[in-house]
C-alpha positions, -999 to +999 in steps of 0.1 A: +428-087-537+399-114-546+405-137-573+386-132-604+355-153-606+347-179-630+330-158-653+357-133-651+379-159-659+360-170-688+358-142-703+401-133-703+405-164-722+379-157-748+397-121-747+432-132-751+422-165-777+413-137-795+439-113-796+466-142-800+444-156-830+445-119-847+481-116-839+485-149-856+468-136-886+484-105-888+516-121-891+509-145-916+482-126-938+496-091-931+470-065-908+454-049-938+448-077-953+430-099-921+396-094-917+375-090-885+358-118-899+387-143-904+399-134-875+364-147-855+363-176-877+400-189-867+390-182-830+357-199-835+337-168-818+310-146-842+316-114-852+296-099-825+312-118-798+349-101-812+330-065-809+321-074-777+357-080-771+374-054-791+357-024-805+377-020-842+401-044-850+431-021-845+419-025-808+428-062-809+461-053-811+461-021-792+438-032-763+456-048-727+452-047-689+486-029-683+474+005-679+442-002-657+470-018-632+493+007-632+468+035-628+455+014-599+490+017-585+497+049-589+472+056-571+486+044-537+520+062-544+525+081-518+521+119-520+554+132-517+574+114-537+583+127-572+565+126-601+591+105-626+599+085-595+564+073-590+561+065-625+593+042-624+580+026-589+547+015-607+567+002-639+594-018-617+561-031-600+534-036-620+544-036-662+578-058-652+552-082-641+535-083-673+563-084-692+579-113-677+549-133-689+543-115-722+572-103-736+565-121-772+530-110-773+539-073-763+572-073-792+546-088-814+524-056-810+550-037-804+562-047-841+526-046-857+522-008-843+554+005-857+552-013-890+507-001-897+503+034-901+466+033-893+477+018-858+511+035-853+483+071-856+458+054-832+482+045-809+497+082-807+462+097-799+459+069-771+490+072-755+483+115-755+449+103-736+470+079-713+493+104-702+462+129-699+451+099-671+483+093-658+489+133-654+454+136-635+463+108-608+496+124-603+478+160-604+457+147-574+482+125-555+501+156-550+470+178-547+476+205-575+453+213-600+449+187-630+449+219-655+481+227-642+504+230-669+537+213-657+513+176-651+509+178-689+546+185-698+556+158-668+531+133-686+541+143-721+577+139-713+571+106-695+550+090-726+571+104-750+609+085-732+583+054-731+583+055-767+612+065-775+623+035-757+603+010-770+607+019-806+646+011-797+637-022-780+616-032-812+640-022-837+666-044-816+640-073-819+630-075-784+666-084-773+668-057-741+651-061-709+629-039-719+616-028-684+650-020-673+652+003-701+624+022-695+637+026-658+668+040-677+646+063-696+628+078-667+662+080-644+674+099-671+645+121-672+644+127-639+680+139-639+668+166-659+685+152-690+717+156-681+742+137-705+777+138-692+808+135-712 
């Protein structure tokens, strides 16, 4: 894997100078109440430079790299192994990575989603089109069609423990390791759901 140029580089500081700056705001001002505008100001970036960053502003706190990685990953899972198993590899691999860096910044989102209604909508709709990706690499990787019915219920049941899980994390203010409860999640899942006594 190269390293990221200079530009590159550049550019995923503006990106997260940003997104800290917002969160920032958001925490002292309250979300509705910060403005796109502030929010460039305090980074000292225009307006159009923030678009150019993040679409809307709920994509400042929605937008990250995590899934681009994973999907990347999931991709060189190999064939036969099973679907909620090749979903916890690429989370003991890849998200525990970015978590051990940015576990405040990913509770502070966390918090902001559950807590903003416009957000907390916006990130259900993204996370149904996530596990629509997700479901369409596995669909492949195991070469069945992606219209199959049983990808969409595999991804909908795998997005749905994710959040389940990280709504628990949050309201426990961060204080789990929050990738080894989302390996719980999914070894639970993949047992079929079976709670013993």
């Amino acid at each position: 894997m190269t390293e990221p140029g200079l530009r590159e580089r550049k550019k995923a500081k503006t990106r997260r100078l940003i997104q800290d700056v917002a969160l920032r705001l958001f925490a002292e001002q309250g979300y509705d109440e910060t403005t796109v505008d502030q929010i460039a100001a305090e980074a000292e970036v225009s307006p159009s430079t923030f678009f150019r960053y993040y679409p809307t502003k709920e994509d400042v706190v929605l937008a990250d790299e995590y899934d681009a990685s994973m999907m990347a990953a999931l991709e060189t899972i190999p064939p036969e192994t099973p679907v909620v198993e090749a979903f916890r590899s690429v989370l003991r691999g890849v998200f525990a990575q970015f978590f051990a860096v940015d576990r405040d910044v990913i509770l502070e989102r966390m918090r902001l989603v559950l807590e903003t209604p416009a957000l907390r909508s916006r990130i259900m709709t993204a996370n149904h089109e996530i596990g629509q990706i997700y479901g369409g690499i596995l669909a492949r990787s195991i070469g069945i069609s992606t219209d199959d019915p049983r990808i969409a219920v595999a991804a909908g049941a795998m997005m749905g423990a994710l959040t389940a899980v990280l709504e628990q994390w949050v309201a426990d203010d961060g204080r789990g390791d929050l990738p080894a409860m989302m390996d719980d999640a999914l070894a639970f899942l993949g047992t079929g759901l079976k709670i013993g006594a």
